[in-house]
FILODREN-79844 format. One line per field, with one value per residue: residue number from 0; x, y, z of N, C-alpha, C in turn. Coordinates in nm, 3 decimals. Layout:
nr: NUM/... $
n.X: X/... $
n.Y: Y/... $
n.Z: Z/... $
ca.X: X/... $
ca.Y: Y/... $
ca.Z: Z/... $
c.X: X/... $
c.Y: Y/... $
c.Z: Z/... $
//
This chain:
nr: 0/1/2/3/4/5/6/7/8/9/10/11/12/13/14/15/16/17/18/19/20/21/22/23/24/25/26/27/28/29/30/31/32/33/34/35/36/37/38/39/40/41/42/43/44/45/46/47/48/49/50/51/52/53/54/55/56/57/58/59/60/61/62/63/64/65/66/67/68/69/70/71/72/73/74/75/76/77/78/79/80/81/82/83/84/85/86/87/88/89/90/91/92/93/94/95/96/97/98/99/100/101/102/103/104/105/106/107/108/109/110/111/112/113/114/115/116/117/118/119/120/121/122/123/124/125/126/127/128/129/130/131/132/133/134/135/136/137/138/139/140/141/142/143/144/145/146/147/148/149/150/151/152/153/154/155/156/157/158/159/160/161/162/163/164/165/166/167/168/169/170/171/172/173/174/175/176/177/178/179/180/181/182/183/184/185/186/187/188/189/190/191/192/193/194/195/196/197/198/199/200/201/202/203/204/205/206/207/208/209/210/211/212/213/214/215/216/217/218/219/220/221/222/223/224/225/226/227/228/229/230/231/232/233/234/235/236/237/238/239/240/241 $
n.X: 5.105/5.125/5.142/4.792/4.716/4.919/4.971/4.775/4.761/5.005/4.948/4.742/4.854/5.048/4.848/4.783/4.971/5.068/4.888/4.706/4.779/4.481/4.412/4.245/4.212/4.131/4.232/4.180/3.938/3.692/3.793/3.559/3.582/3.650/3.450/3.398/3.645/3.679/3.457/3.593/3.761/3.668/3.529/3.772/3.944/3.666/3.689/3.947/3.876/3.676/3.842/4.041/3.890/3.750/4.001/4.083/3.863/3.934/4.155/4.022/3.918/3.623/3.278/3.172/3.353/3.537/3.577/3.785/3.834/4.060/4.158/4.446/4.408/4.133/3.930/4.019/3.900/3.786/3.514/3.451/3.565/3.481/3.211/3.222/3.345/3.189/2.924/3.045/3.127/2.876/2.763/2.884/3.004/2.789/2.774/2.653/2.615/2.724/2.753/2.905/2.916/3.091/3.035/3.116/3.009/2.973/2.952/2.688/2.516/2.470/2.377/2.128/2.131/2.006/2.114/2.081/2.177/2.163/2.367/2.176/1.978/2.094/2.133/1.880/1.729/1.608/1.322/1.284/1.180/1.423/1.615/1.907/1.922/1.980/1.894/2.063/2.101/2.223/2.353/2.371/2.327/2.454/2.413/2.703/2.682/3.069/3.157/2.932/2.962/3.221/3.195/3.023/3.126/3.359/3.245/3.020/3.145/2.982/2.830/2.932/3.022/2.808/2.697/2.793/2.746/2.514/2.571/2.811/2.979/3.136/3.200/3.380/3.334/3.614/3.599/3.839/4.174/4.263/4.044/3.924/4.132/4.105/4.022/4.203/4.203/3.996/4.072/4.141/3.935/3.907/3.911/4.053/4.247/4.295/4.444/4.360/4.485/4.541/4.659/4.813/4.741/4.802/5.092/5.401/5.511/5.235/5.136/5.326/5.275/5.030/5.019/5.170/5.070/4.827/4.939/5.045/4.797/4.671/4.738/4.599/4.668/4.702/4.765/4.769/4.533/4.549/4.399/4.178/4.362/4.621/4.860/5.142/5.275/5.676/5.832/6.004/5.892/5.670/5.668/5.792/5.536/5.456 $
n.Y: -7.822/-8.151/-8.472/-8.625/-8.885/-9.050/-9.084/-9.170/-9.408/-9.555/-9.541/-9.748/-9.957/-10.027/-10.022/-10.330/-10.442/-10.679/-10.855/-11.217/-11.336/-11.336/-11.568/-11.536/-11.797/-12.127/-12.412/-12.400/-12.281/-12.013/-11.903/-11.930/-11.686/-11.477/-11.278/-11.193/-11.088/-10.852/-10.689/-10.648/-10.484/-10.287/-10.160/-10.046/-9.881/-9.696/-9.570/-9.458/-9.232/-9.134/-8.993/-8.859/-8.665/-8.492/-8.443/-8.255/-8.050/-7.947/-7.802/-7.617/-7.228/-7.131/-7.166/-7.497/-7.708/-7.765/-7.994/-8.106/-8.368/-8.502/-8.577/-8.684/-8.800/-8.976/-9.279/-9.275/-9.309/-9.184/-9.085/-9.282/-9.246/-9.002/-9.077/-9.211/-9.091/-8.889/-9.093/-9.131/-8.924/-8.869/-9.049/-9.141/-8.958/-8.756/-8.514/-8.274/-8.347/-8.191/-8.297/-8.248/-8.313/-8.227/-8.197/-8.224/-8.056/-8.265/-8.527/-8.503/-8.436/-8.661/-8.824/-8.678/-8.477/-8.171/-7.876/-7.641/-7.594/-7.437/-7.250/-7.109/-7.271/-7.509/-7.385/-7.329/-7.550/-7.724/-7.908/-7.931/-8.081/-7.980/-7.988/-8.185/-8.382/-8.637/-8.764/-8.893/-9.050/-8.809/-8.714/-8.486/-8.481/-8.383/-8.285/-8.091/-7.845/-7.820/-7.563/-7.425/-7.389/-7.322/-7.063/-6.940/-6.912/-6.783/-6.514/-6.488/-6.472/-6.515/-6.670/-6.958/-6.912/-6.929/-7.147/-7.305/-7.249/-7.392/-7.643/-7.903/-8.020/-8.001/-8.170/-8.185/-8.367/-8.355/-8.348/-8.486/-8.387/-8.451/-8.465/-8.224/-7.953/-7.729/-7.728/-7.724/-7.462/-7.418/-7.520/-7.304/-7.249/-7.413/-7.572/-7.806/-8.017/-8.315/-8.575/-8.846/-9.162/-9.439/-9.600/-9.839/-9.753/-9.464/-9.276/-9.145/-8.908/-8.771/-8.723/-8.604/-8.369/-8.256/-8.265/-8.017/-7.799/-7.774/-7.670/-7.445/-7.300/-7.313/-7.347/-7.559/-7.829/-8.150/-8.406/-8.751/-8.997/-9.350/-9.499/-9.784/-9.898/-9.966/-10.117/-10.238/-10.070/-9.934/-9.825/-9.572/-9.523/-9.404/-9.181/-9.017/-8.892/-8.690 $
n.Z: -0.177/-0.031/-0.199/-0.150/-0.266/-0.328/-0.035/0.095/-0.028/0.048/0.303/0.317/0.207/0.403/0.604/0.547/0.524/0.690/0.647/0.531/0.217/0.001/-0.226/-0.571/-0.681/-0.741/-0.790/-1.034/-1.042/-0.895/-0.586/-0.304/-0.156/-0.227/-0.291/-0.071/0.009/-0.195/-0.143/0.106/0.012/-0.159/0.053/0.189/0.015/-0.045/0.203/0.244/0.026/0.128/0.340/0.188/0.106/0.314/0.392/0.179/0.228/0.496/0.413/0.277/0.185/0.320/0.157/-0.025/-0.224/-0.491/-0.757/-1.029/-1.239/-1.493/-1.785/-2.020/-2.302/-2.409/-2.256/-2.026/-1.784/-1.608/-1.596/-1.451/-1.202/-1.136/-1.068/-0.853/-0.677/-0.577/-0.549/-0.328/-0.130/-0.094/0.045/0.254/0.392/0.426/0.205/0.028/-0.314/-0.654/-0.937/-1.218/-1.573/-1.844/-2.152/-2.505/-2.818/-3.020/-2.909/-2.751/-2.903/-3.034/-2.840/-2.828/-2.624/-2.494/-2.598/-2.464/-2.209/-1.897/-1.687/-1.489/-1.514/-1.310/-1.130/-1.033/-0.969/-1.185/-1.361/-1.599/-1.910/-2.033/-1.964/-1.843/-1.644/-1.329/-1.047/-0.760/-0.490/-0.251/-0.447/-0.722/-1.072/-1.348/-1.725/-1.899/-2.207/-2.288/-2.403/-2.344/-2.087/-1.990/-2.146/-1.918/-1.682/-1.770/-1.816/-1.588/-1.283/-1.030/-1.092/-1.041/-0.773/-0.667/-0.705/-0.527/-0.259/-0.265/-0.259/-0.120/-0.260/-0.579/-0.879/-1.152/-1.425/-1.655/-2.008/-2.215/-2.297/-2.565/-2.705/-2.602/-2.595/-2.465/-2.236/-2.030/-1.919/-1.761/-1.520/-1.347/-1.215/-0.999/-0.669/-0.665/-0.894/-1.056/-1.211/-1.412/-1.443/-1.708/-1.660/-1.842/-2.111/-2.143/-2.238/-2.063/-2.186/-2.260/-2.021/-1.854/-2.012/-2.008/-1.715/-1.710/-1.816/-1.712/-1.450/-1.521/-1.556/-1.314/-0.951/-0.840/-0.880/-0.789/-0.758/-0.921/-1.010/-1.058/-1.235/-1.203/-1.028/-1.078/-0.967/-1.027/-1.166/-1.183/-0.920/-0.987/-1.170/-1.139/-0.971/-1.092/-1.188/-1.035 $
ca.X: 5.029/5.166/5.036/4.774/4.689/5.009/4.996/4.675/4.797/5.105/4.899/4.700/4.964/5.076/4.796/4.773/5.092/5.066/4.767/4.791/4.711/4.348/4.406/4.129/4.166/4.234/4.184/4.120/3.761/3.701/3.744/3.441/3.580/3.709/3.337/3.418/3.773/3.640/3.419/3.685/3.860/3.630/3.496/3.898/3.880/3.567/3.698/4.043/3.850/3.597/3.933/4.095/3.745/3.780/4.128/4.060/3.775/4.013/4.199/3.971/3.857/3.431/3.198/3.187/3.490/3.517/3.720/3.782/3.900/4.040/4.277/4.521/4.356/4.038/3.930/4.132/3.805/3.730/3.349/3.373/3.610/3.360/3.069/3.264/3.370/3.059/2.921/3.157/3.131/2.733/2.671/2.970/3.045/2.645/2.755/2.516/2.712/2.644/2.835/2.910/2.970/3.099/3.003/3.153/2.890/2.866/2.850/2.569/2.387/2.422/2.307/1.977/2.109/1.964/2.195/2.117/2.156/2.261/2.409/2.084/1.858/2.120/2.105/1.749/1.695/1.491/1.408/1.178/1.212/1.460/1.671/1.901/1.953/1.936/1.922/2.102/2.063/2.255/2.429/2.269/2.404/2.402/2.538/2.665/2.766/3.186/3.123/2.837/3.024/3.330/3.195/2.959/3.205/3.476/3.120/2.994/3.212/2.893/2.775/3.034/3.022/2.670/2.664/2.933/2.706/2.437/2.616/2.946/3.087/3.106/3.311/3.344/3.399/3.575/3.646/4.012/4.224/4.246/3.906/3.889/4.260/4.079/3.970/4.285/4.182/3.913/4.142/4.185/3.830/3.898/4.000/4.119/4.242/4.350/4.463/4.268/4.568/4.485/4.820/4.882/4.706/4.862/5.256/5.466/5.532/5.176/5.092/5.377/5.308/4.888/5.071/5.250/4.934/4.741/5.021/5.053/4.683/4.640/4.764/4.519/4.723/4.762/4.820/4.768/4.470/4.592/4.271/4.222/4.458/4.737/5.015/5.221/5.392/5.748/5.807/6.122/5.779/5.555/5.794/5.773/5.429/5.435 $
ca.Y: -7.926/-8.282/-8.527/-8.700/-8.983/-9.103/-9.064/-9.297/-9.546/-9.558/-9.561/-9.842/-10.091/-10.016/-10.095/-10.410/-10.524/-10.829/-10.972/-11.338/-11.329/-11.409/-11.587/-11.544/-11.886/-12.258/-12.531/-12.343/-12.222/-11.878/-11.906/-11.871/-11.579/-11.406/-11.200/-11.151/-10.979/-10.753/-10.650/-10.529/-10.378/-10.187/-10.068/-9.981/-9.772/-9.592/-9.499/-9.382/-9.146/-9.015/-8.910/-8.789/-8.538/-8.493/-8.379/-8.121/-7.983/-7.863/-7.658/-7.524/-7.156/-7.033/-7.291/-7.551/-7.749/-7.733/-8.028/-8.139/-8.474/-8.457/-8.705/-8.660/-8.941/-9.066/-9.414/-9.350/-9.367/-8.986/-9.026/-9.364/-9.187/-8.898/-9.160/-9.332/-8.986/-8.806/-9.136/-9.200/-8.787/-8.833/-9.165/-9.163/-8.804/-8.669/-8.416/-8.296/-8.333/-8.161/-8.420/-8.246/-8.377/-8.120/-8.243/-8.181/-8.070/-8.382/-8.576/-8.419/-8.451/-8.812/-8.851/-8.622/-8.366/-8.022/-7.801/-7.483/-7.622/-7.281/-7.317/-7.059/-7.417/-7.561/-7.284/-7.317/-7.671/-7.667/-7.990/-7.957/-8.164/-7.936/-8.032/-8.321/-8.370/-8.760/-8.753/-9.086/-9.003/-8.679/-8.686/-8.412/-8.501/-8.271/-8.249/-7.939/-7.856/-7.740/-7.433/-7.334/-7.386/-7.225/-6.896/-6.877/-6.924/-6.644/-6.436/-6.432/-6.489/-6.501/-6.813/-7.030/-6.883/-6.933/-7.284/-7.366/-7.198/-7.434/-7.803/-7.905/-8.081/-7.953/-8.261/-8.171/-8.484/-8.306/-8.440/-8.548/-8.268/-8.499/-8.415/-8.075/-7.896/-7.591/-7.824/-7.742/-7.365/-7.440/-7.564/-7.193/-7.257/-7.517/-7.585/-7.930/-8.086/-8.437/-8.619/-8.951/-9.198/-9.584/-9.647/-9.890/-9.619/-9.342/-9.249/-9.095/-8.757/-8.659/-8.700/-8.460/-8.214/-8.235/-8.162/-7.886/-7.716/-7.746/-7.566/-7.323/-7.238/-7.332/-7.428/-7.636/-7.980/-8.230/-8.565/-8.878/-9.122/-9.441/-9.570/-9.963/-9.959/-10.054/-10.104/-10.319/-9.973/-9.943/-9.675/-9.511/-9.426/-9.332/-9.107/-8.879/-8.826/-8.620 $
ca.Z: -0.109/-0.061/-0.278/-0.097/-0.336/-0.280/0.091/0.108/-0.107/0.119/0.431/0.277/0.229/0.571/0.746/0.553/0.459/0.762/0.625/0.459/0.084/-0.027/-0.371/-0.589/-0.793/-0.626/-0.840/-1.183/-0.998/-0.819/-0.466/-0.234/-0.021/-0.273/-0.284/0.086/0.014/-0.250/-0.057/0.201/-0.106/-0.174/0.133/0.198/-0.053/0.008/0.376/0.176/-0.034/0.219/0.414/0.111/0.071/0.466/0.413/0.121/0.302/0.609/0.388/0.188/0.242/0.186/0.123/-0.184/-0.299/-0.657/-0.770/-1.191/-1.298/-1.645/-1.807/-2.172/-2.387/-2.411/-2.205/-1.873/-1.651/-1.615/-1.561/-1.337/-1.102/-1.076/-1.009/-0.721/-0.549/-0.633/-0.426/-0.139/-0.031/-0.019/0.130/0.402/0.466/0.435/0.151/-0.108/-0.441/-0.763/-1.037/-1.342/-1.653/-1.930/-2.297/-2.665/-2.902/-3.127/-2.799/-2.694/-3.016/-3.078/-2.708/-2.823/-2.478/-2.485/-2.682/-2.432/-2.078/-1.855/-1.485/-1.427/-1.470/-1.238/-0.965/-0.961/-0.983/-1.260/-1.386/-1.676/-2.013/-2.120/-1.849/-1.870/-1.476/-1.230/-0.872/-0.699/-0.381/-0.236/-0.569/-0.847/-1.192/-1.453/-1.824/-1.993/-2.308/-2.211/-2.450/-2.295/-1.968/-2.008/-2.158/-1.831/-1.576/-1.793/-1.816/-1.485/-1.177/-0.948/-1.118/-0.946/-0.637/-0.588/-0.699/-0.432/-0.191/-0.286/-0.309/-0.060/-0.352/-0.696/-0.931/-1.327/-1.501/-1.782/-2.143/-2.191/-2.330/-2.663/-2.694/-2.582/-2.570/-2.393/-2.075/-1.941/-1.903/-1.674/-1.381/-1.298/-1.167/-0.893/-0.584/-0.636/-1.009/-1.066/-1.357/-1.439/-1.579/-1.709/-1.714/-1.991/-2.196/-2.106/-2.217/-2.009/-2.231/-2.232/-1.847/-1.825/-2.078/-1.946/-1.571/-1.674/-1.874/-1.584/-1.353/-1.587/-1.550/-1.152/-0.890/-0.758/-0.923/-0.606/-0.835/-1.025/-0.941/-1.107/-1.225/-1.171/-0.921/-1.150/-0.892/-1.097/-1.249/-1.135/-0.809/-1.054/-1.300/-1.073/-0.870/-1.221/-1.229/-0.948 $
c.X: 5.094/5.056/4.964/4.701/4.813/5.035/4.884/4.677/4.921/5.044/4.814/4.761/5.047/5.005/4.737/4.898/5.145/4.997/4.782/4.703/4.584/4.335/4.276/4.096/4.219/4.082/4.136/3.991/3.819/3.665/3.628/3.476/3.629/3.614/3.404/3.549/3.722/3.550/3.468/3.765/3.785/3.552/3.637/3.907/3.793/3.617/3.826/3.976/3.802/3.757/4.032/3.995/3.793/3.889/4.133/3.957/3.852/4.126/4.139/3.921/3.708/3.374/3.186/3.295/3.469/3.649/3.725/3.895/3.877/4.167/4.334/4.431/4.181/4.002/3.977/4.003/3.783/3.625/3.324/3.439/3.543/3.229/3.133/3.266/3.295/2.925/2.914/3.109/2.996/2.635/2.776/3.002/2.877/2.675/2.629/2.613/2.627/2.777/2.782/2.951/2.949/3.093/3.075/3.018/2.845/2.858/2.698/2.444/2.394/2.349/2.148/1.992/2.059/2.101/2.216/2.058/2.195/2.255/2.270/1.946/1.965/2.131/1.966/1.685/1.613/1.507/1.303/1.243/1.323/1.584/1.751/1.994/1.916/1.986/1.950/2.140/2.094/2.352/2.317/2.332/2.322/2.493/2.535/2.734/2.935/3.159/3.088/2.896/3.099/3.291/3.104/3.059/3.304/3.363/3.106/3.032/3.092/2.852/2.814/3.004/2.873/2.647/2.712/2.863/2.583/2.451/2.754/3.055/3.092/3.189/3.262/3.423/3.426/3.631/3.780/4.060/4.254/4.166/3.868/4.000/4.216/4.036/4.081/4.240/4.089/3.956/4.153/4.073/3.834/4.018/4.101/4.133/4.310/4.288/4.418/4.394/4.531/4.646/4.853/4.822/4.814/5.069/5.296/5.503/5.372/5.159/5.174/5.350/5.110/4.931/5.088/5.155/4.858/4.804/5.046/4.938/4.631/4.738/4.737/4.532/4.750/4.819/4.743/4.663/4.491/4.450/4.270/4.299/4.568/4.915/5.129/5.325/5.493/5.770/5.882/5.950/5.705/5.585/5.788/5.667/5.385/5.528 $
c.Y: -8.061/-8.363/-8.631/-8.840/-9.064/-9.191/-9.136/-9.415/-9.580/-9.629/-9.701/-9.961/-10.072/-10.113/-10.234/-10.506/-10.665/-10.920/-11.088/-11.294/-11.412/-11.472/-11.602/-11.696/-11.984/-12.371/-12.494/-12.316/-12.109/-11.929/-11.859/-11.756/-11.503/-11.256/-11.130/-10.995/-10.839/-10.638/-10.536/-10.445/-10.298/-10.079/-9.956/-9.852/-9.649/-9.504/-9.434/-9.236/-9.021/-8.918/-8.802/-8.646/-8.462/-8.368/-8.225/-8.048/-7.896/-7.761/-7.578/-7.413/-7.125/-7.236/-7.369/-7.591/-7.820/-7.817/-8.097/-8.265/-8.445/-8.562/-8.608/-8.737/-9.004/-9.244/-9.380/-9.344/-9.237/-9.047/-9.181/-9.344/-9.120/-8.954/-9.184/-9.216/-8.956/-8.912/-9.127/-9.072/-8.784/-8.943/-9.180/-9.013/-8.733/-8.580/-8.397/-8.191/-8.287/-8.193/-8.313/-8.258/-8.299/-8.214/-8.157/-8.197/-8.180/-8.506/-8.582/-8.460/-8.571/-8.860/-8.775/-8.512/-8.288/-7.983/-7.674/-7.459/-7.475/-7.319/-7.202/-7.171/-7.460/-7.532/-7.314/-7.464/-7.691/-7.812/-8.053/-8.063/-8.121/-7.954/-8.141/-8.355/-8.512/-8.689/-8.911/-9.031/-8.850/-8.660/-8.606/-8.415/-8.440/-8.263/-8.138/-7.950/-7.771/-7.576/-7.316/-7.274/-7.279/-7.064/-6.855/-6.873/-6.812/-6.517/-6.362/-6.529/-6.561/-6.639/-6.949/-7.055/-6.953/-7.111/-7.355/-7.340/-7.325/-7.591/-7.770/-7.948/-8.070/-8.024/-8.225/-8.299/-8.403/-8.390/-8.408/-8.451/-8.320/-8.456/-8.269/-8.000/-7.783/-7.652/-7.738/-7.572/-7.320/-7.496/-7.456/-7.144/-7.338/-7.534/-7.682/-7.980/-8.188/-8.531/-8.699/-9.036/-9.387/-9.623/-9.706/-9.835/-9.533/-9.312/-9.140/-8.925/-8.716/-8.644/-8.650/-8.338/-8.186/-8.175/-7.994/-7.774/-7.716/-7.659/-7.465/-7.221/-7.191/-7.380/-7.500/-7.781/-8.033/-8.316/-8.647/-8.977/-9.254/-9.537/-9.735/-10.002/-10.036/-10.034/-10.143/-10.171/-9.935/-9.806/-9.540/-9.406/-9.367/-9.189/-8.965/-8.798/-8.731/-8.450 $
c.Z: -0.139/-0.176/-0.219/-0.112/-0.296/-0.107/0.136/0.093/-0.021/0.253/0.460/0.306/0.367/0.664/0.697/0.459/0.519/0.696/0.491/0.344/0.068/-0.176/-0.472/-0.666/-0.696/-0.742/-0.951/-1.143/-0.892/-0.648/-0.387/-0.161/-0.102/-0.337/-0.102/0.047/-0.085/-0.208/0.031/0.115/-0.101/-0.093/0.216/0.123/-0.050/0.083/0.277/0.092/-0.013/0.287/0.342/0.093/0.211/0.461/0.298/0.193/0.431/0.532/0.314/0.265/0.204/0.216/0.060/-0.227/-0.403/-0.694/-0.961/-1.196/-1.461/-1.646/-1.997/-2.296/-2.337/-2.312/-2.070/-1.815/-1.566/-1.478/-1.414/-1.202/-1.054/-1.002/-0.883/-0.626/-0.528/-0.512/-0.280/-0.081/0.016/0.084/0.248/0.439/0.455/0.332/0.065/-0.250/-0.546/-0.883/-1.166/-1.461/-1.845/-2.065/-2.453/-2.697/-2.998/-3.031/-2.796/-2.808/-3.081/-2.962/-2.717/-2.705/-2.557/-2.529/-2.577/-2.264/-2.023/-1.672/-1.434/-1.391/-1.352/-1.119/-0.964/-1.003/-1.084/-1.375/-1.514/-1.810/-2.063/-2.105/-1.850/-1.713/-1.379/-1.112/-0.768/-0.514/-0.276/-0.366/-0.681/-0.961/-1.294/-1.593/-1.891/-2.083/-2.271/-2.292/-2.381/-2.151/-1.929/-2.051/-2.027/-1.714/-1.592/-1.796/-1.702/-1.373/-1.060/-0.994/-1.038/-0.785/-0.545/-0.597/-0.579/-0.268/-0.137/-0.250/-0.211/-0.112/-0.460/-0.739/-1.067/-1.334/-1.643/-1.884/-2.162/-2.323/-2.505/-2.789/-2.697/-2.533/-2.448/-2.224/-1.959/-1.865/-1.788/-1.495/-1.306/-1.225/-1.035/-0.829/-0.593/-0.786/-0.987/-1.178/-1.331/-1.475/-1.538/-1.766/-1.792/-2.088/-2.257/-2.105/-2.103/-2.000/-2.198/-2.141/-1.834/-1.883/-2.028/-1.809/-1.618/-1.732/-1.817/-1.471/-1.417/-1.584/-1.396/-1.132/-0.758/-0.771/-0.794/-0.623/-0.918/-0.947/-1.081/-1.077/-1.221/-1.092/-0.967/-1.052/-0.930/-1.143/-1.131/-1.029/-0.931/-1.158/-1.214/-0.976/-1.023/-1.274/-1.152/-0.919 $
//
C-alpha cells in the first residue's frame, strides 16, 4: 500500500501552495486573522483525514476497520492523535467509533481504573460503575488494561470480529513500545498501524527498528503521522521513515 500520509500532505501543499502568507505576528501583537487562518488549518486537516478514513475503508474487506496508533518513546501524541481521528470519522463521515485506549497496570491503578475491564462489558455496552467507558458523541471510549487485552484477543478470535461488527471504526491508542515492548505484537490484529512520531523526540534508529518490529508482525504498516505538523524536518530524513 502506498503511503497515504505522505500523499495528503503532498496534496495539501498543492492545493495551497498559491496562497499569500498569513503571518501570525505584526507589530510584536497577534494578528487579528490569524484565529480566522487556524481555523482553515484545521478544518484542512479534518477534510484530509476524513479522506484518509474514506480511503482505508475502500480497501478494506468485512465490516470494522481496526486501526492502532503506537509510537517508540513516550510523549509523541499517541492518545491526541486517537482523539482527533476517533473525532473527524464520527462527526464528518457519520461513523460510530469505538476509541480504545490500552493501559499498563500501574497506570491504571494510580488512575483508580477497574483492574478487570473484559471486551464482554464492551460488546454489550455495559456501563455500570465497574465500567470505565465516555460517550462524546458517536465516539465510545473505553480503557483496558493491555494484559487483559492482549490475552483476549490471542484467546478468543470471535471477540474482535464481533466488535468490528458492532462499531465502523475500532482505534487502539496503544502505549509506546518503551512502555510496553509487547505492543508491537498486537499489530497482527489490525487492519491499519501507524507510528505516532514528535519528531524532535524521536531518533532516527528507533523509528526504524519500531518499523521493522511491526513488519515483522503485520503487514498492515502504511506510515508516519508527524505529530504537530513538524514540517521543518529535512525531505533526505523523512524519505527514511518510510
Amino acid at each position: 500500500m502506498s503511503n497515504i500520509f505522505d500523499a495528503l500532505e503532498q496534496a495539501r501543499r498543492e492545493r495551497h501552495k498559491d496562497d499569500p502568507p498569513s503571518p501570525d505576528v505584526v507589530g510584536g501583537g497577534r494578528n487579528n486573522n490569524s484565529n480566522i487562518a487556524d481555523s482553515v488549518s484545521a478544518s484542512t486537516i479534518d477534510a484530509e483525514i476524513a479522506e484518509m478514513f474514506v480511503r482505508f475503508e475502500e480497501q478494506l474487506k468485512g465490516p470494522g476497520l481496526v486501526m492502532q496508533l503506537i509510537s517508540s518513546h513516550l510523549g509523541e501524541g499517541v492518545s491526541s492523535v486517537a482523539q482527533r481521528f476517533a473525532s473527524v470519522s464520527s462527526t464528518l463521515l457519520d461513523k460510530k467509533v469505538l476509541l480504545v485506549k490500552l493501559l499498563e497496570c500501574v497506570v491504571a491503578t494510580d488512575n483508580n481504573l477497574p483492574a478487570q475491564l473484559k471486551w464482554q462489558e464492551v460488546l454489550s455496552d455495559n456501563q455500570g460503575s465497574d465500567f470505565s467507558v465516555q460517550k462524546r458523541g458517536g465516539v465510545t471510549e473505553v480503557c483496558v488494561l493491555f494484559d487483559l487485552c492482549s490475552k483476549q484477543l490471542k484467546e478468543d478470535p470471535n471477540v474482535l470480529s464481533k466488535t468490528k461488527s458492532m462499531y465502523d471504526i475500532i482505534i487502539f491508542d496503544m502505549p509506546s513500545v518503551a512502555a510496553q515492548p509487547h505492543g508491537v505484537e498486537l499489530t497482527r490484529y489490525a487492519d491499519i498501524v501507524v507510528i505516532i512520531l514528535e519528531s524532535e523526540k524521536t531518533k532516527l534508529f528507533a523509528l526504524q527498528s519500531l518499523k521493522e518490529k511491526i513488519t515483522h508482525n503485520s503487514d498492515a504498516f502504511v506510515g508516519v503521522v508527524l505529530n504537530k505538523r513538524c514540517f521543518h524536518i529535512p525531505d533526505r530524513l523523512y524519505a527514511k521513515l518510510h
